[in-house]
Wavefront OBJ file of the C-alpha trace (Angstrom):
o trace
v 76.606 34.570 -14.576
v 74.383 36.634 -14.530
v 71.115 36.602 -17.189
v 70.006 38.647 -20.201
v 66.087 39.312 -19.607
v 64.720 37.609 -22.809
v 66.050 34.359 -20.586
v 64.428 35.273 -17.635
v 61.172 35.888 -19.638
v 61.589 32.156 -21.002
v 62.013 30.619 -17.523
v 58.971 32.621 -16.078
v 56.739 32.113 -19.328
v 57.981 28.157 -19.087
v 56.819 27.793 -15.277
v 53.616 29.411 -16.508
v 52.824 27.162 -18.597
v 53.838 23.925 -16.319
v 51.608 25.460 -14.181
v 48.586 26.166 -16.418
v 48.846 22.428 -17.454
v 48.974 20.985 -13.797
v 45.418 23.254 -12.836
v 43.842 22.309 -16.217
v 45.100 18.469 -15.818
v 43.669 18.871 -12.096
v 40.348 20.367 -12.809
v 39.819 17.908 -15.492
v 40.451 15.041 -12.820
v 38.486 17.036 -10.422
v 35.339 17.100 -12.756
v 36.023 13.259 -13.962
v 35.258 12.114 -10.050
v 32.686 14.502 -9.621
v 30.796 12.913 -13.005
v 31.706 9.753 -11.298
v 30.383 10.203 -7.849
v 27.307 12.052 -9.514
v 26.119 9.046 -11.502
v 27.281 6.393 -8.558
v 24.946 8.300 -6.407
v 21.751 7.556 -8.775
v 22.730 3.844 -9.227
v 20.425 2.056 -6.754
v 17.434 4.655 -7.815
v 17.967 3.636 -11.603
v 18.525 -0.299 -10.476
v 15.075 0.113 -8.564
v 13.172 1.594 -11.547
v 14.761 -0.529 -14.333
v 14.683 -4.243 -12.851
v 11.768 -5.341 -11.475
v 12.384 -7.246 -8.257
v 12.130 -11.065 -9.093
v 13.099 -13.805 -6.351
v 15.547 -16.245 -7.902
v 16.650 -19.339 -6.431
v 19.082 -21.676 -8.687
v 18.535 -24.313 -6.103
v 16.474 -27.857 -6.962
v 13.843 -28.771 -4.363
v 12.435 -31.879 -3.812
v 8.610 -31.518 -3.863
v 7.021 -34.741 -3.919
v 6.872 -38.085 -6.145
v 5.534 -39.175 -8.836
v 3.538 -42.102 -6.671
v 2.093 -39.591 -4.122
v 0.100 -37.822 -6.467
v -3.202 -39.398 -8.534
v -4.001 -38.197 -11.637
v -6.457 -35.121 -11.468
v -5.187 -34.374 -8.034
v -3.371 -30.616 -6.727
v -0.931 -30.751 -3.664
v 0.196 -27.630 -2.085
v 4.238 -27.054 -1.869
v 6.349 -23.856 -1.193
v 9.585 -22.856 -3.618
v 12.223 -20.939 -3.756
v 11.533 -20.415 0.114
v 9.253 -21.263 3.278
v 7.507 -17.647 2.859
v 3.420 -17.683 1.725
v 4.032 -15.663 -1.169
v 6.244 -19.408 -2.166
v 3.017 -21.440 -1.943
v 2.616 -23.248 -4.916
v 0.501 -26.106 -6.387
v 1.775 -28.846 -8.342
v -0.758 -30.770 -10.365
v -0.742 -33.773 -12.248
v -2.776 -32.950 -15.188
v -5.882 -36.133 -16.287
v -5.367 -37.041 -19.808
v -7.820 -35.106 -21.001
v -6.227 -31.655 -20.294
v -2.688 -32.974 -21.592
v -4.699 -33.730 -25.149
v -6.069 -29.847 -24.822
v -2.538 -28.793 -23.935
v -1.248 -30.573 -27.279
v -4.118 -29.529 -29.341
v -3.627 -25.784 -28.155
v 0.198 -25.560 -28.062
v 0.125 -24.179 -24.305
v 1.683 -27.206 -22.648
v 5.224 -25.351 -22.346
v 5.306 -26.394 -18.449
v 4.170 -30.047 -18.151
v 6.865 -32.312 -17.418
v 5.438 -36.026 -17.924
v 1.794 -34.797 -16.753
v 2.728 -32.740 -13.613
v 2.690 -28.755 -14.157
v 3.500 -26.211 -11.199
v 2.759 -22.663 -10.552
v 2.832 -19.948 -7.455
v -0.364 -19.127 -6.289
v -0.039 -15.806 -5.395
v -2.280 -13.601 -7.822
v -0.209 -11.238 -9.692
v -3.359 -8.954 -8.619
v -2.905 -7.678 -5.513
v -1.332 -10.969 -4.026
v -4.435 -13.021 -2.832
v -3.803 -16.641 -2.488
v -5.687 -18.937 -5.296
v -7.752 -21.455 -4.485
v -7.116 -25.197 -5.162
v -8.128 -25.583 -8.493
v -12.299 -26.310 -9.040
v -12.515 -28.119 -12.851
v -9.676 -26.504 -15.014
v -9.113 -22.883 -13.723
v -7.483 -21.602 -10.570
v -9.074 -19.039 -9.174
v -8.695 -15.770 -7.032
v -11.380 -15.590 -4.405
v -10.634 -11.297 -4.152
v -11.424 -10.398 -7.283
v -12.570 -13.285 -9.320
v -9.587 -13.591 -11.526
v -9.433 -17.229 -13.043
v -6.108 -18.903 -14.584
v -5.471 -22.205 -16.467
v -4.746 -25.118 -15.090
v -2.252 -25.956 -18.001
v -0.184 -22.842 -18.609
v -1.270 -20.496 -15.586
v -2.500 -17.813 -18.065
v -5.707 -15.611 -17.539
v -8.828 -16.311 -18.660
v -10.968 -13.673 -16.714
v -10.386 -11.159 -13.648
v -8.147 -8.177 -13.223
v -4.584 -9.978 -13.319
v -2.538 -8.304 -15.478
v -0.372 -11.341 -16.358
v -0.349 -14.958 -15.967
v 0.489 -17.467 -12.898
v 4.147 -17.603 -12.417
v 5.135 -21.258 -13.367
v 7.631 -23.539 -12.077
v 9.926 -25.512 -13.880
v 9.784 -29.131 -12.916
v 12.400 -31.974 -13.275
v 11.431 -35.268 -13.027
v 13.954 -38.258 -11.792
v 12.999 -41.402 -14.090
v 14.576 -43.669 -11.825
v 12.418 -42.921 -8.138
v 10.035 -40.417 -9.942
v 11.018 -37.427 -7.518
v 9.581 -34.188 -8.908
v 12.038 -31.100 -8.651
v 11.240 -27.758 -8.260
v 14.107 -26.219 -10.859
v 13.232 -22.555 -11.267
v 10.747 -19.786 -10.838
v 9.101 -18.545 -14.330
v 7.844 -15.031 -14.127
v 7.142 -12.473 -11.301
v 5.899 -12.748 -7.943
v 4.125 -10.145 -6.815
v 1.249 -7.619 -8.028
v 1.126 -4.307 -10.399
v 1.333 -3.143 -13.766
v 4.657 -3.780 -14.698
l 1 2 3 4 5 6 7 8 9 10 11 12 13 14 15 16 17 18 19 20 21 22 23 24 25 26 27 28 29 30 31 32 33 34 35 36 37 38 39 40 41 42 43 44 45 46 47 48 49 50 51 52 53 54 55 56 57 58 59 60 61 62 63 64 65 66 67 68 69 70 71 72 73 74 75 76 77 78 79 80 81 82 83 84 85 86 87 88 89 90 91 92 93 94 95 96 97 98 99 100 101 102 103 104 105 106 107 108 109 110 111 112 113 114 115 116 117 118 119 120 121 122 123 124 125 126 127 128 129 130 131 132 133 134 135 136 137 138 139 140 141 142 143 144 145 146 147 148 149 150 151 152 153 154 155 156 157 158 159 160 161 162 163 164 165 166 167 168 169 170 171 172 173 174 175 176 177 178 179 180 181 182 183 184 185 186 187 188 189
């Protein structure tokens, strides 16, 4: 059988076209990784510059009692970890500074008189000083903090103490460290 040339047109203009739609299909693909690996590629840099690096531990810690501690009085503890940017103070607040925290509103962190916070300056990362009447302060640069909510009250830091939540145990009084509140570190960020 032999065929009449408008069917051999057909067939050749057919296979044409099969084959125009398998490049364009295949470029298309071709381009969709390439977008893909593009943008993969930039990931970490855009993870670096959009979340600011913040240590998180989930994990309770047992940092003292409720017994070992006298009213007025700052013990030194380390959370999440055992590193010296985790030095922390917990301090059982006198009664006066609880009334201040009520009167003010700024008594977001006390848990039944204690109140916790890192005591790395969010300066340039100096270690604060046991606290001298109610501040904290930052022997570098002179930056002072509140006892009561860790915030500045003079110095160069450009945002408060990070706090610590605290969790209590009524029963043996054991004071938990629950979670780190804010950034470790220094910087304008």
């Amino acid at each position: 059988m032999t065929k009449r040339p408008d069917e051999i047109q057909g067939e050749i203009s057919d296979a044409e076209t099969a084959g125009d739609l398998s490049r364009r299909t295949f470029l298309k693909m071709l381009m969709g990784v390439s977008a893909v690996m593009s943008t993969l590629t930039f990931a970490p840099l855009a993870n670096f510059f959009i979340a600011p690096p913040i240590k998180e531990n989930k994990d309770r810690k047992k940092i003292g009692n409720t017994n070992e501690l006298q009213e007025g009085s700052t013990m030194i503890f380390f959370y999440p970890g055992e590193d010296s940017s985790d030095r922390s103070f917990l301090t059982h607040l006198s009664a006066e500074y609880l009334e201040k925290a009520q009167e003010e509103g700024t008594g977001q962190f006390i848990v039944d008189g204690f109140v916790a916070f890192n005591t790395v300056c969010p300066h340039l990362q100096c270690p604060i000083e046991i606290p001298e009447d109610d501040v904290f302060i930052c022997p570098c640069h002179g930056g002072f903090f509140s006892i009561i909510d860790g915030t500045v009250l003079g110095g160069p830091s450009p945002r408060p103490l990070p706090a610590i939540r605290l969790e209590i145990d009524k029963a043996s009084g054991d004071i938990y460290a629950a979670e780190l509140i804010g950034k470790i570190g220094y910087g304008r960020d």
